[in-house]
C-alpha positions as CSV (number, residue, x, y, z in Angstrom):
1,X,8.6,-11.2,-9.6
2,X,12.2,-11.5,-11.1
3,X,11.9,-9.2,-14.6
4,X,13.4,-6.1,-13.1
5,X,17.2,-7.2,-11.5
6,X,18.8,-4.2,-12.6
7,X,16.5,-1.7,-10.8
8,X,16.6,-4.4,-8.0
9,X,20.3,-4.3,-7.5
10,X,19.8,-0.1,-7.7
11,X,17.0,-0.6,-5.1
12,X,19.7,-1.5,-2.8
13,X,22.5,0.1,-3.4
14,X,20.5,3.4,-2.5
15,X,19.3,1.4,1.1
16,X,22.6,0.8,1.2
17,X,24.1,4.2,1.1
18,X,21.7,5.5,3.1
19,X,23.1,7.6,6.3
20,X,20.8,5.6,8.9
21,X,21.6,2.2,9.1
22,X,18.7,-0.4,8.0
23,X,18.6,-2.9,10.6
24,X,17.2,-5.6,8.6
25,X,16.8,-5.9,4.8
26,X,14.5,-8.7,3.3
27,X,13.9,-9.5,-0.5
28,X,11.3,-11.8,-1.5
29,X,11.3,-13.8,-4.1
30,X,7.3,-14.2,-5.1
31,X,7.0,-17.3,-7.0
32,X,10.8,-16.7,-8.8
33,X,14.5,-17.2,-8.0
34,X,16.3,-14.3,-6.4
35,X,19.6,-12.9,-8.0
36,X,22.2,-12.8,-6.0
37,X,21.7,-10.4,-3.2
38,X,24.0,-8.2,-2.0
39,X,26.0,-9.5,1.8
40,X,23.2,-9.1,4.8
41,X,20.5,-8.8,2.8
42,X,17.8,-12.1,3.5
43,X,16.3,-13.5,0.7
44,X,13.3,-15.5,0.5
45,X,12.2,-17.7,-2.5
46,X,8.0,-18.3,-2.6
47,X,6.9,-21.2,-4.8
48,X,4.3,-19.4,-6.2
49,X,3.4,-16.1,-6.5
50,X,1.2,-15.1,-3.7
51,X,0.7,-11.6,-5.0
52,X,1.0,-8.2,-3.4
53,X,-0.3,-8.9,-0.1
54,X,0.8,-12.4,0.1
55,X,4.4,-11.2,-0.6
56,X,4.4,-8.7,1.9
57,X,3.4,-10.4,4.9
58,X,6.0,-12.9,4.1
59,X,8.4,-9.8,4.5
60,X,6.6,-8.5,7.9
61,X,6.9,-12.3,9.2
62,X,10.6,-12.7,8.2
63,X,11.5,-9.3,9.8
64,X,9.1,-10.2,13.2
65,X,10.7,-13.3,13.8
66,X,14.2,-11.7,14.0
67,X,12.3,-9.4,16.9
68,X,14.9,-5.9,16.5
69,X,13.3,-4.4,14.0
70,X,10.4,-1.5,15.4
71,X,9.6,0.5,11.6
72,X,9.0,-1.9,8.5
73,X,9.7,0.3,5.3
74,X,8.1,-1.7,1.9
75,X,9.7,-0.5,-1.3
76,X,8.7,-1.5,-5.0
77,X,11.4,-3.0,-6.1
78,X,11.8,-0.7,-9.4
79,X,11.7,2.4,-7.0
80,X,14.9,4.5,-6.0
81,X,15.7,6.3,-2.6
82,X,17.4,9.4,-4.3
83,X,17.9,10.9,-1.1
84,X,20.3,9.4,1.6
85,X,18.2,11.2,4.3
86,X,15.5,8.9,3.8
87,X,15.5,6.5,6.7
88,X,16.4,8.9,9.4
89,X,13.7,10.9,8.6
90,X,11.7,8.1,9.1
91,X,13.3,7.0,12.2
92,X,12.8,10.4,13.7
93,X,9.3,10.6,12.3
94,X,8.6,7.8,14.3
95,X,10.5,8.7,17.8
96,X,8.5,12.0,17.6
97,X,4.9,10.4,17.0
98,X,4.4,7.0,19.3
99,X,1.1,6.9,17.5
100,X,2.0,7.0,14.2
101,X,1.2,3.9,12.1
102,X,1.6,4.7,8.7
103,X,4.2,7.0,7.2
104,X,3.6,7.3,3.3
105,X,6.5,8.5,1.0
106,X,6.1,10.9,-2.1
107,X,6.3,9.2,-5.3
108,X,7.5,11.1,-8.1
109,X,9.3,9.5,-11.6
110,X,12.9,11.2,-12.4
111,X,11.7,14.2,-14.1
112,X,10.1,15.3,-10.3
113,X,6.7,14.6,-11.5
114,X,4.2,13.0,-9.0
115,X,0.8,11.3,-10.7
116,X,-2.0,12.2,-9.7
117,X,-3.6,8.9,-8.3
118,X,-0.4,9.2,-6.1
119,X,-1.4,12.1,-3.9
120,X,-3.5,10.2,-1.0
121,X,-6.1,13.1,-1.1
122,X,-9.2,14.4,-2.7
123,X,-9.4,17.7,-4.6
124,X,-5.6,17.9,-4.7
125,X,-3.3,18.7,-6.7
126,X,0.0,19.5,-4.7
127,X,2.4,16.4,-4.1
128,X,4.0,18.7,-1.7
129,X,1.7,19.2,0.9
130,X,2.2,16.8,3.9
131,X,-0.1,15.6,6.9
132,X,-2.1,13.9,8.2
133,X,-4.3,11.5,5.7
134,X,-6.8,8.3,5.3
135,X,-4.8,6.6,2.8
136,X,-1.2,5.9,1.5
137,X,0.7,4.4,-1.3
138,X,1.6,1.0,-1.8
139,X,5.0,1.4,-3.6
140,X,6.8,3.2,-0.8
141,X,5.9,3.4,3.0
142,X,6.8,2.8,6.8
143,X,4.5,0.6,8.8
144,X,5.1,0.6,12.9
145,X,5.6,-3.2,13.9
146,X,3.8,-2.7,16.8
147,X,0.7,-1.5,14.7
148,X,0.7,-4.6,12.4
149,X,1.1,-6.7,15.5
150,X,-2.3,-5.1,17.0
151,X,-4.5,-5.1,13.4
152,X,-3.0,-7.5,11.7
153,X,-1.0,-7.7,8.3
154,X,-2.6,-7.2,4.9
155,X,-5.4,-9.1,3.3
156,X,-3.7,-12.2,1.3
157,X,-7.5,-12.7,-0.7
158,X,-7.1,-9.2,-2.2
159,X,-3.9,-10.6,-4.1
160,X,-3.7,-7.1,-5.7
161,X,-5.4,-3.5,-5.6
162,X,-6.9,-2.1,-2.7
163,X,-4.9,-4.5,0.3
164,X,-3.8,-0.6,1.0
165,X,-7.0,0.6,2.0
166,X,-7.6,-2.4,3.8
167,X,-5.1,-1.7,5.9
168,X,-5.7,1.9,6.5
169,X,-9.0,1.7,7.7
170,X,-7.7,-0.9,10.1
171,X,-5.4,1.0,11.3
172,X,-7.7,4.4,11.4
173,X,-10.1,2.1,13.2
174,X,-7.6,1.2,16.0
175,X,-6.9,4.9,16.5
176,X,-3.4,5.2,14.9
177,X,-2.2,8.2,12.5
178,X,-1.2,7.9,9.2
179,X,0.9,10.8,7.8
180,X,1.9,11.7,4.0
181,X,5.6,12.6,4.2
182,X,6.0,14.4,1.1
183,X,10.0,14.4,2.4
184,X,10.2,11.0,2.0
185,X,11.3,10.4,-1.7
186,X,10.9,7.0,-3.9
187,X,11.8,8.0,-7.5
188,X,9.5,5.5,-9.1
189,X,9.0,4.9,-13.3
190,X,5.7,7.0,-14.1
191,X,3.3,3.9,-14.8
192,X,-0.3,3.2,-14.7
193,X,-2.3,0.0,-12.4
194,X,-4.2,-0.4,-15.9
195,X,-0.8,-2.5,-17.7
196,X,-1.8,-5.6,-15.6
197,X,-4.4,-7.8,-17.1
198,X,-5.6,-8.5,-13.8
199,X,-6.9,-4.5,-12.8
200,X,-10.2,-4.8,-13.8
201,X,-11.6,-7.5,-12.5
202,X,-9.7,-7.8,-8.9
203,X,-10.4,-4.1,-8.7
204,X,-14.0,-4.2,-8.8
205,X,-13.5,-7.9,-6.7
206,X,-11.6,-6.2,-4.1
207,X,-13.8,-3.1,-4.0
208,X,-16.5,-5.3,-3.2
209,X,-14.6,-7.2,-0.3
210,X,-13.5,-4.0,0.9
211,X,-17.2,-2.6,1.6
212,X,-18.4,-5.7,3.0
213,X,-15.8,-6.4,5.4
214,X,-14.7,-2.6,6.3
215,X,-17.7,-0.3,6.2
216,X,-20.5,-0.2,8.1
217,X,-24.1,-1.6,7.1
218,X,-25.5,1.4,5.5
219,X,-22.2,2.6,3.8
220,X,-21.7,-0.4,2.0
221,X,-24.3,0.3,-0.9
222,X,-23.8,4.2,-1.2
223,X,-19.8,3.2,-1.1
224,X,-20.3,1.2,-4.0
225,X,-22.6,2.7,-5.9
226,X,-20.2,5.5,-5.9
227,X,-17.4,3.6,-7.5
228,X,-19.8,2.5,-10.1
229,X,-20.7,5.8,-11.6
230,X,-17.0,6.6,-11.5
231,X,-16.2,3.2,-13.3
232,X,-18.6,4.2,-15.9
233,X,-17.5,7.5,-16.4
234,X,-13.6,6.5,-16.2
235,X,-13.7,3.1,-18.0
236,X,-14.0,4.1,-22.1
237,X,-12.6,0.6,-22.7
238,X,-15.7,-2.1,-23.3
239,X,-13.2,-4.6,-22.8
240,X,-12.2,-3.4,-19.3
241,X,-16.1,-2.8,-18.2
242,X,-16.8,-6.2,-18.9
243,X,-13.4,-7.4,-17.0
244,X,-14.7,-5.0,-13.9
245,X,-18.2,-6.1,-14.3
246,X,-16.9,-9.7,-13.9
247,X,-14.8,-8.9,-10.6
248,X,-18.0,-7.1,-9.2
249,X,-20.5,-10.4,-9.3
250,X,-17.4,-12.3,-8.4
251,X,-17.2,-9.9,-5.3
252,X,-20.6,-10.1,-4.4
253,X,-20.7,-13.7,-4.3
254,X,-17.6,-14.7,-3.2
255,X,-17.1,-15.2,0.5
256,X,-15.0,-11.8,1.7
257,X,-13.3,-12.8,4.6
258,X,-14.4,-11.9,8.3
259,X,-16.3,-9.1,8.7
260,X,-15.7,-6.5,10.9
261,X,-16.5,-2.7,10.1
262,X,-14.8,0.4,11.3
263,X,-16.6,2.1,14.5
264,X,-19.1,5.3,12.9
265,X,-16.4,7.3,15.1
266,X,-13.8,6.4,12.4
267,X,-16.2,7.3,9.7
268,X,-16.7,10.9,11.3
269,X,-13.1,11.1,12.4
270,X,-12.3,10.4,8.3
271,X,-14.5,13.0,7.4
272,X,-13.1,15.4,9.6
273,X,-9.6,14.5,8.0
274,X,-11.3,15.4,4.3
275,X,-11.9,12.1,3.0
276,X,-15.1,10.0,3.8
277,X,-15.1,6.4,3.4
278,X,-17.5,6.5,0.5
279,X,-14.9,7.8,-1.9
């Protein structure tokens, strides 16, 4: 979004010095001018800013149409690889596994410290335990092209929050793996979703989509009712319970998109892997 082109300029110095080569590096400009950008790197300037998902399917279509690229990697742009190691991990990660979809890095800020909303499971504590998962983060990951070609790229509606889920119950549903890589490093500033204005309302909104478009019939209601208890126990702010409230009746009655649950063989299999899709 153009406020951070120091850490941007960072950013690719550490793709840069990485020890396997990226074939294909693409910045994108999401409603803002681009700084200059370092030689082979592909910038692209949006209008307007189409948000998180918008953003990055303009990346995935950019890097499709040049047709040599087989792993997409998505990096925040004030994240760090500290590690030169980084891409060849994820090459090999990837030659290893034909079925892997998702790889998801280990976030952690400079002092080694990982949040915990950044380890993709429950009842958790250890960043450093890998494997397979039903979720992964949004600021650093690997997606395999020819998984986004078979499910689809993420959901532009969803703007911001929850466009990851989305996507991993897609690609769950389809039979791929996802995998946290704990190896895979993206030093990232320690931050919370909360700072955006926005997190309230479009994550209630986007909860909502996500249950009617994702889950099946009689999930949808215990899903949600779920999140609300949480909400209320996890939202002391009256000012952010109404801003959530809002997004929920906003989600409710605004149309979600096509629907098209996951198969109750994904729901078991996501149980079986520690995390049911009611959580």
């Amino acid at each position: 979004m153009g406020s951070r082109p120091v850490e941007l300029r960072a950013l690719l110095a550490s793709v840069a010095a990485q020890d396997e080569r990226a074939v294909r590096i693409v910045v994108v400009g999401n409603g803002t001018p681009l700084p200059a950008l370092p030689e082979g790197v592909t910038g692209v300037e949006l209008p307007e800013n189409l948000g998180v998902s918008g953003g990055r399917n303009v990346a995935w279509r950019q890097l499709r149409a040049f047709g040599d690229v087989d792993v997409l990697v998505d990096l925040d742009d004030d994240g760090l690889l500290v590690d030169t190691s980084v891409l060849g991990r994820i090459a090999d990660l990837y030659t290893a596994e034909p079925g892997l979809g998702i790889a998801s890095f280990r976030i952690a800020d400079e002092h080694g410290e990982t949040q915990r909303r950044h380890i993709p499971r429950l009842r958790s504590q250890d960043p450093m335990r890998g494997g397979p998962v039903t979720a992964f983060l949004g600021g650093g990951h690997a997606l395999s092209m020819r998984m986004l070609e078979q499910i689809g790229g993420w959901p532009e509606e969803f703007f911001f929050t929850h466009e990851e889920t989305d996507l991993a119950w897609r690609a769950l549903d389809a039979d791929w793996q996802i995998r946290y890589e704990p190896g895979l490093l993206l030093q990232h500033p320690k931050t919370s979703p909360a700072r955006h204005e926005v997190y309230y309302r479009m994550t209630a909104r986007n909860r909502v989509w996500l249950a009617r478009r994702r889950l099946p019939a009689p999930l949808v209601t215990v899903y949600l009712g779920a999140w609300v208890l949480l909400t209320l126990v996890r939202t002391p702010s009256a000012a952010g319970l109404r801003a959530w409230a809002g997004g929920f009746v906003e989600g409710v009655r605004r149309p979600c998109g096509v629907r098209s649950p996951m198969r109750w063989a994904t729901v078991w299999r996501m149980c079986r892997l520690g995390r049911p899709p009611v959580i």
